[in-house]
C-alpha positions in Angstrom: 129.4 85.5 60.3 130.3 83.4 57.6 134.4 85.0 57.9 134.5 84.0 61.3 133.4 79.9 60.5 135.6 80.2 57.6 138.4 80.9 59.9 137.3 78.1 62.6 137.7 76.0 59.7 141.0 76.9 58.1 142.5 76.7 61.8 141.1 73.4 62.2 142.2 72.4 58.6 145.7 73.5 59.4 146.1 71.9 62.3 144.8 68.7 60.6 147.4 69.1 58.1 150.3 69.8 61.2 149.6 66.6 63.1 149.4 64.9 59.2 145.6 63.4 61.2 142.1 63.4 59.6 138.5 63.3 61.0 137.1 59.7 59.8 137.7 58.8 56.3 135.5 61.3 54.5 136.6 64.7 55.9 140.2 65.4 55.3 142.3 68.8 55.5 141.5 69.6 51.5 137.5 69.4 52.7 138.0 71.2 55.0 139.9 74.0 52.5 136.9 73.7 50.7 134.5 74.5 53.1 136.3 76.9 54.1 136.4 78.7 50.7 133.0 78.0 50.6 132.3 80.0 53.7 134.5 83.1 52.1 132.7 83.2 48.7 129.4 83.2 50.6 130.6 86.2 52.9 132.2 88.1 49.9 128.6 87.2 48.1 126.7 89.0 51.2 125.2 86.6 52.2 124.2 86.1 55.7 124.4 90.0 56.3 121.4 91.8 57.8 120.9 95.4 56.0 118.4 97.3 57.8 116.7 99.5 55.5 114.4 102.0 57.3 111.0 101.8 55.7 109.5 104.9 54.7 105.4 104.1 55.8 103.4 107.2 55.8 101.0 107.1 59.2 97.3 107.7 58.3 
């Protein structure tokens, strides 16, 4: 889950960077790099993944 935001974001940061625009004064193409690294550090991490373990309960 997190790969696929961090590549909504890289697109959106690269086509920031194309068109030389920015979103208001605070977010900016390298906030958006940033994010986006965020986002693949968090998914390399495994976070966000859902393991199902079987449990092993003994019935009575």
């Amino acid at each position: 889950m997190f790969a696929i935001i961090a590549a909504v974001i890289f697109g959106l940061a690269l086509l920031l960077d194309l068109a030389n625009a920015s979103i208001g004064s605070v977010i900016d193409g390298s906030t958006l790099i940033t994010a986006g690294l965020l986002c693949v550090a968090l998914h390399l991490a495994g976070v966000g993944t859902s393991v199902r373990r079987p449990s092993f309960r003994r019935r009575r």
